[in-house]
N, C-alpha and C positions, 0 to 999 in steps of 0.2 A: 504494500500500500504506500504509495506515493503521501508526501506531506504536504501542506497545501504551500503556495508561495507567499501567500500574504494572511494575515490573520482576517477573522471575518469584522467586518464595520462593528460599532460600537452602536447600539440601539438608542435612537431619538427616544425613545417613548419606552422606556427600559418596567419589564412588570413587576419588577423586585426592586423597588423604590427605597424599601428600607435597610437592606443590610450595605448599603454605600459606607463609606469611611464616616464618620463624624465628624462635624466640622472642628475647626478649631477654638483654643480656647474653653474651660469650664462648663460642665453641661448644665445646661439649666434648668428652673423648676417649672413648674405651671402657677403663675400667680393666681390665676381664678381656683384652682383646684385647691390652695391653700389656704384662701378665702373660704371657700363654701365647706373646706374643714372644721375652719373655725367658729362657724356659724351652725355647723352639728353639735360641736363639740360644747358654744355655747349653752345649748338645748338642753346637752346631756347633765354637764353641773348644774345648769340650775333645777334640773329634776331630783340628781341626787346629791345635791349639796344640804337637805337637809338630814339627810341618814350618815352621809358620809364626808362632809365638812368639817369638822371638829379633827376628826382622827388623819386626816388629810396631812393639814395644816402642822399637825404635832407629830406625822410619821416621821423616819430619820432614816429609815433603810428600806431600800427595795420590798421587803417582804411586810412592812409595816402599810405600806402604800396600796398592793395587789390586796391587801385585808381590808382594808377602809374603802376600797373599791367592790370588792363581795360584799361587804354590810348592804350596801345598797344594794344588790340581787347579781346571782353567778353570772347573769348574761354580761354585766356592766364588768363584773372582775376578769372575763374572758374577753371583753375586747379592747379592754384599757390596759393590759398588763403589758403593753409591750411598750406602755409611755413608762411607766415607774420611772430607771432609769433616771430621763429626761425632765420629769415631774420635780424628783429631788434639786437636779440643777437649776431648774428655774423657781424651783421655791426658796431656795438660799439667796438667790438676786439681791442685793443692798432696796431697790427700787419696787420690791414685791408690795402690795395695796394693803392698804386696813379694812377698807369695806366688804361687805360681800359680792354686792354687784362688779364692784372693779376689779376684785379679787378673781370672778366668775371669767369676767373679759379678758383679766391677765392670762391667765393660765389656755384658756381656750385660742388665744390668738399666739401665744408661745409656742405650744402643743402642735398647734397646727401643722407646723413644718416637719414633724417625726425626726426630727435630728439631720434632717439632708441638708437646714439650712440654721444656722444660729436661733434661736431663741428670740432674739433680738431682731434678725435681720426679719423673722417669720413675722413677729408685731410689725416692723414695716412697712413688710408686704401688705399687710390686711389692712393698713391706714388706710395704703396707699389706693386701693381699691378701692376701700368705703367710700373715697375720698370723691372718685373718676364716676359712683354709684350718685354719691347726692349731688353735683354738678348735673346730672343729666335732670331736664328739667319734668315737671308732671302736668306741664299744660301741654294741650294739644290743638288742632285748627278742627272744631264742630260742624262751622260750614263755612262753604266760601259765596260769597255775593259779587255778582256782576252788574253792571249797569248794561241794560239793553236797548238796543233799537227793533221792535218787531214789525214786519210787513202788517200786522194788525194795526199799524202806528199806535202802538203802545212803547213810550218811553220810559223808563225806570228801573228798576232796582228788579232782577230774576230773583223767581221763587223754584226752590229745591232745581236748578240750572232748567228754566221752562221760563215763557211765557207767563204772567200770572193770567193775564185777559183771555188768551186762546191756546194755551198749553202746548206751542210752539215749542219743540225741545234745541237747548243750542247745540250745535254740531261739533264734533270734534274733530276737525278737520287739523293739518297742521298748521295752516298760517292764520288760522280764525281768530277765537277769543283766546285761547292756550300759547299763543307765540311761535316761535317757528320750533320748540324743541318737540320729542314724542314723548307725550303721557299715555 
């Protein structure tokens, strides 16, 4: 069997998009996926922050932590164990809350990052999101009103994009009332 002369072309539209080299540079996180952690995570202490608050806060070792997590029910001590750890580090913080609400937020927006990203950087993150969240605004356009001219000779103000007098509906042509772009 003969070899070929030349290797075969390299595929525009290649189906294995993902085992490519990585780029350069530090892989990074998913900021939303960190966010919408912390905002579980939120949910989950303040359900069982009242069973398991106290012994939380006064644990010191790994195993004192995963128990104050089962007080509040096996499910909660089986899917938070693999914070312990992490839990202890960021409850030693100089900058750790006295309230409970803030105490609630510290820890849930710490937590959130699982150790892939600082503690610190993971609060960041979730500002920083909140942040990009209340900027976006919560008005919206109800209706839009055109002033018309109709072959009815009726001048004024369209109702639901009609005629009010003869229920002439406006056209959506491109260069009509809409401008020259496509809606």
């Amino acid at each position: 069997m003969t070899k070929r002369k030349k290797d075969a072309p390299k595929a525009q539209y290649p189906l294995d998009t993902f085992s490519g080299k990585r780029g350069r540079g530090r892989p990074g996180v998913r900021k939303s996926e960190i966010e919408g952690r912390s905002s579980h995570y939120r949910l989950v202490f303040d359900q069982i922050w009242e069973a398991s608050g106290e012994p939380l806060l006064h644990a010191s070792t790994e195993d004192e932590v995963i128990q104050a997590f089962e007080k509040a029910g096996v499910y909660y001590g089986n899917q938070l164990r693999h914070l312990a750890p992490l839990f202890l580090r960021v409850r030693r913080e100089r900058r750790f809350p006295k309230r409970r609400e803030a105490q609630i937020g510290f820890l849930a927006d710490s937590l959130a990052g699982l150790g892939r990203v600082s503690p610190r950087r993971s609060r960041d993150i979730c500002e920083e999101i909140r942040a990009i969240l209340k900027k976006k605004t919560r008005y919206r356009i109800l209706r839009r009103e055109y002033y018309i001219e109709c072959s009815c000779r009726y001048k004024g103000p369209a109702q639901n994009d009609a005629c009010p007098k003869c229920g002439a509906e406006i056209t959506r042509s491109f260069g009509g009332i809409y401008g020259f772009g496509f809606h």
